[in-house]
C-alpha positions in Angstrom: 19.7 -6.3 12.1 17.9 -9.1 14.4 14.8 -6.2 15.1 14.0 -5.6 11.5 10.8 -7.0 10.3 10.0 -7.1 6.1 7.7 -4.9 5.3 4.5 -6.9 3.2 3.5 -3.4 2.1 6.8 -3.1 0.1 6.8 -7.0 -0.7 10.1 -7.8 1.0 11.3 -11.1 0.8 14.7 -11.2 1.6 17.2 -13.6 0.0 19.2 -16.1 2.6 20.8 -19.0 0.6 24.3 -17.9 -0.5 24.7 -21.0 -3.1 21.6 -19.1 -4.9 23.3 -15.3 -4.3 26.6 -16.8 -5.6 24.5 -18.1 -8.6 23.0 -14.6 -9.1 26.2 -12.9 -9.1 27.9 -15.4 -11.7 24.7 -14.8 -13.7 25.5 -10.8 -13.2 29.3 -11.4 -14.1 30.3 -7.9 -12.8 33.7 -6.8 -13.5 35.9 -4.0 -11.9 35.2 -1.5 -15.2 31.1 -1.9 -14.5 29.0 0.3 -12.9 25.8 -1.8 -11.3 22.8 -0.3 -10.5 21.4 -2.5 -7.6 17.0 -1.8 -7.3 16.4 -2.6 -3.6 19.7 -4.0 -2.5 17.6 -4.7 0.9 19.8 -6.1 3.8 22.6 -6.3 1.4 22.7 -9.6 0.2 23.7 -9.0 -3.3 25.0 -5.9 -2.3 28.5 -7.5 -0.9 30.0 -9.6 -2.9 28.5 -7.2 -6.2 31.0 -4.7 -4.3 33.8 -7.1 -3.9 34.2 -7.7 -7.7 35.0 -3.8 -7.2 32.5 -2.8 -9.7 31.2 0.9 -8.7 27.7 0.0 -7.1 25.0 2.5 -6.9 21.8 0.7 -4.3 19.2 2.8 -4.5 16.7 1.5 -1.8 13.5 2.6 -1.5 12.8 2.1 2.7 14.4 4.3 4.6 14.6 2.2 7.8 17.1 0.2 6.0 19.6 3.1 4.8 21.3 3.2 7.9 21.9 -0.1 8.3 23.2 -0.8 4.6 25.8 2.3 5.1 27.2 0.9 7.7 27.5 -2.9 5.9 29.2 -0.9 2.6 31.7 1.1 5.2 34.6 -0.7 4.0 33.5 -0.6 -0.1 34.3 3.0 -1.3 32.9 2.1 -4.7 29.5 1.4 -3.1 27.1 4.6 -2.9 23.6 3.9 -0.8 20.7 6.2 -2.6 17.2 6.5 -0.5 15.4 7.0 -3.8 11.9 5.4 -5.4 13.9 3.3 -8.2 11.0 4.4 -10.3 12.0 8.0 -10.2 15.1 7.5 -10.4 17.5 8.6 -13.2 20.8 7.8 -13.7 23.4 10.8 -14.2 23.9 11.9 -17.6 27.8 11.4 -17.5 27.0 7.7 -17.0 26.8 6.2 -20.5 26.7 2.3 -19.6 25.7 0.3 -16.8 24.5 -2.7 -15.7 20.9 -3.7 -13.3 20.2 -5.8 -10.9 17.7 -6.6 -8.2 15.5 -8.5 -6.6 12.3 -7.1 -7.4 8.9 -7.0 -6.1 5.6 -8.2 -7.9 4.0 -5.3 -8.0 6.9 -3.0 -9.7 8.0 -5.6 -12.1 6.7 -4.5 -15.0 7.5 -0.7 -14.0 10.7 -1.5 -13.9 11.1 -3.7 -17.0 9.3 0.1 -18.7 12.3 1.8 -16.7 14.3 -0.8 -18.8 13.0 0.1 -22.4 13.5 3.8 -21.6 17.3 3.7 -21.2 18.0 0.8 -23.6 20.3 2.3 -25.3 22.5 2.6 -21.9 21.9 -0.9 -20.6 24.5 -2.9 -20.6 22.7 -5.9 -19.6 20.3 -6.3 -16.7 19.7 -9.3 -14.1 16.5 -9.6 -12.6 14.7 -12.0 -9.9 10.9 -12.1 -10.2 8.1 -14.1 -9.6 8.3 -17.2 -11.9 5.2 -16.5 -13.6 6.1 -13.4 -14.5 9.6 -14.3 -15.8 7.9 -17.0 -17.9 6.2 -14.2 -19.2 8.9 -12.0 -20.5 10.8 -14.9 -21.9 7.3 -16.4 -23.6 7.2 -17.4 -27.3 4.2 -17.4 -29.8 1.9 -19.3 -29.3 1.8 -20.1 -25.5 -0.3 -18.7 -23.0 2.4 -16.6 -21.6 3.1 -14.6 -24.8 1.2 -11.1 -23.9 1.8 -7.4 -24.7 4.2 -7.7 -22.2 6.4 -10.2 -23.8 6.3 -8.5 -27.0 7.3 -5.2 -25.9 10.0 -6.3 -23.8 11.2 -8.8 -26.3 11.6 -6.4 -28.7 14.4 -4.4 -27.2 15.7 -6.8 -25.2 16.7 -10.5 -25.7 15.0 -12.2 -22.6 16.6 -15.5 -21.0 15.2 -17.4 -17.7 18.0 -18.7 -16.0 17.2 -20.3 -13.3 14.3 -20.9 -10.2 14.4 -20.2 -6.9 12.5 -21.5 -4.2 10.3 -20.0 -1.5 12.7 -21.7 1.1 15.4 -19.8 0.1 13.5 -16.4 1.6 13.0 -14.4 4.7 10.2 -14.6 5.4 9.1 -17.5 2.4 6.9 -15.8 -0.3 3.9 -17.9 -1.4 5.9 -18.4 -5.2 8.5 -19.6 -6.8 10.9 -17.2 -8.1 13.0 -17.2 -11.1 15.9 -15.1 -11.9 15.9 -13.7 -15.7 18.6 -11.6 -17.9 17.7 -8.6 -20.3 20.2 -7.9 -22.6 19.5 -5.0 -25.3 19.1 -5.6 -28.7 19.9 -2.9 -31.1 18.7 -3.7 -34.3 17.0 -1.4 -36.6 13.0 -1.8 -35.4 11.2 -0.1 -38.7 8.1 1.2 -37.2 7.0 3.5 -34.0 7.5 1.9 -31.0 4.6 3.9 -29.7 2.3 2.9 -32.8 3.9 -0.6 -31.9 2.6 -0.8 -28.3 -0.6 1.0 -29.5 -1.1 -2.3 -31.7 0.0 -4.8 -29.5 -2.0 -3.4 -26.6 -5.6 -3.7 -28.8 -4.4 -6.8 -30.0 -4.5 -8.6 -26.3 -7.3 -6.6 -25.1 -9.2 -9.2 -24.6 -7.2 -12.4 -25.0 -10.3 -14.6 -25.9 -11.4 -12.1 -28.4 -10.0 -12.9 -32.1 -7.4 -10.3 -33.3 -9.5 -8.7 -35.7 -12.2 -8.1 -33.3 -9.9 -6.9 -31.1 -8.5 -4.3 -33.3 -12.4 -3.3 -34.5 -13.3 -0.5 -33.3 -10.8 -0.2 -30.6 -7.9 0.7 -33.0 -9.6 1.6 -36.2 -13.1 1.5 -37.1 -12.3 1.1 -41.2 -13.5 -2.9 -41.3 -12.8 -2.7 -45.2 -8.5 -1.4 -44.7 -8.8 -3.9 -41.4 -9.4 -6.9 -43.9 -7.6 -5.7 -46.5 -4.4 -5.9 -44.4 -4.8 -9.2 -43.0 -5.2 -10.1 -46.5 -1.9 -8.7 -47.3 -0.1 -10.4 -44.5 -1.6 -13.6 -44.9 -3.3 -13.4 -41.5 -6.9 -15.4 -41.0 -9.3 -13.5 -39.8 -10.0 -16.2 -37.5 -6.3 -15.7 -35.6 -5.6 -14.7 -32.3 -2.8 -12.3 -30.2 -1.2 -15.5 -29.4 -0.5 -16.6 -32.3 1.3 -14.1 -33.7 5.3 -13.7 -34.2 7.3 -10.3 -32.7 8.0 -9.9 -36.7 4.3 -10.6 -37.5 3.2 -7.4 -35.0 5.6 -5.5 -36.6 4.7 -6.1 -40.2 1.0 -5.6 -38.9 2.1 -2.3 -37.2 4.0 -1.1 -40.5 1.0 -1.7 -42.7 -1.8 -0.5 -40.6 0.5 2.9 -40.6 1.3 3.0 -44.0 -2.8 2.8 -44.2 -2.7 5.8 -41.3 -5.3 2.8 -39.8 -3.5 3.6 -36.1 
């Protein structure tokens, strides 16, 4: 489709290099019994040989000037089904009970989607993801690097995050101004002991400001009881002089579980 021009409004970059879509596709591993839900198969690229593994694809693609073209590229895969959808509101049929994601996806509905992620956890299979590098090293940061975030946290608690592999501007049409990385989510399923809402209400105070300490962080904006604020850091060891950063995914917890039992958040 020599006449079609990416669309910077929907932040299309579309992948060329087949070494790195064969890469991808190892790093996907889909098998004949999978169903994959591809976010913004674009002109197809993973699309094809996703199909040829005879996995049940299901594309949904968000621009409409490229449905055409895509049903016509999948003519000869019956297991491929092209959906003209927003990914974001998009919701997998009930009778599906597993599947796996992947996509390559755009800056600015990364971390939508990786939210998408934590609210069907439980029927992720596993999910393969290209982002911008930045933000991969994000989701796969540990304590005590800049990276680590509210992001990280919340994402690493469901999911075990790995970055696989970069890939460079030169291997896009046209060349975005970043690297790219390609990262896997797969769900973990161990017992998490708290809310996951008062979770992220803790974790999102705690990296309000990241130059703030984490006690002044959480004073007033999560509780305004200074005197049960101190007394739990007490408890969990924590200096009052500590930051977000710092802290472990089992350290937020335990903060999260004793700032309930204290009905602090």
């Amino acid at each position: 489709m020599a006449a079609y021009h990416a669309k910077k409004r929907l932040g299309q970059n579309f992948l060329k290099s087949e070494a790195v879509i064969r890469r991808i596709v190892e790093t996907v591993s889909p098998d004949q019994h999978d169903t994959i839900i591809e976010i913004g198969p674009g002109r197809g690229a993973l699309t094809l040989p996703l199909a040829a593994s005879g996995a049940a694809i299901k594309a949904v693609e968000f621009d409409r000037d490229l449905i055409g073209y895509l049903t016509r590229l999948v003519r000869g895969f019956p297991n491929v089904e092209i959906i003209n959808a927003d990914f974001l509101t998009y919701r997998p049929d009930e009778s599906l009970e597993r599947f796996v994601l992947a996509g390559n996806l755009p800056f600015n509905i990364t971390t939508p989607v990786v939210e998408w992620c934590a609210q069907y956890h439980g029927r992720i299979d596993r999910a393969v993801f290209m982002v911008q590098k930045e933000l991969g090293e994000r989701l796969a940061a540990h304590p005590g690097t800049r990276s680590w975030s509210a992001l990280a946290v919340m994402t690493q608690l469901l999911f075990d995050v790995s970055h696989c592999f970069d890939v460079s501007a030169r291997h896009f049409r046209p060349p975005p101004d970043v690297t790219s990385a390609v990262v896997e989510l797969v769900p973990r399923f161990a017992a998490v002991g708290v809310s996951v809402d008062s979770l992220r209400q803790v974790v999102t105070a705690s990296f309000r400001q990241r130059r703030k300490l984490l006690f002044n962080n959480l004073m007033p904006s999560l509780t305004t009881d200074t005197q049960g604020l101190s007394e739990v850091f007490e408890a969990l060891s924590l200096a009052h002089t500590c930051r977000a950063e710092e802290l472990s995914l089992e350290q937020f917890l335990n903060l999260t579980d004793h700032l309930t039992r204290r009905k602090l958040v």
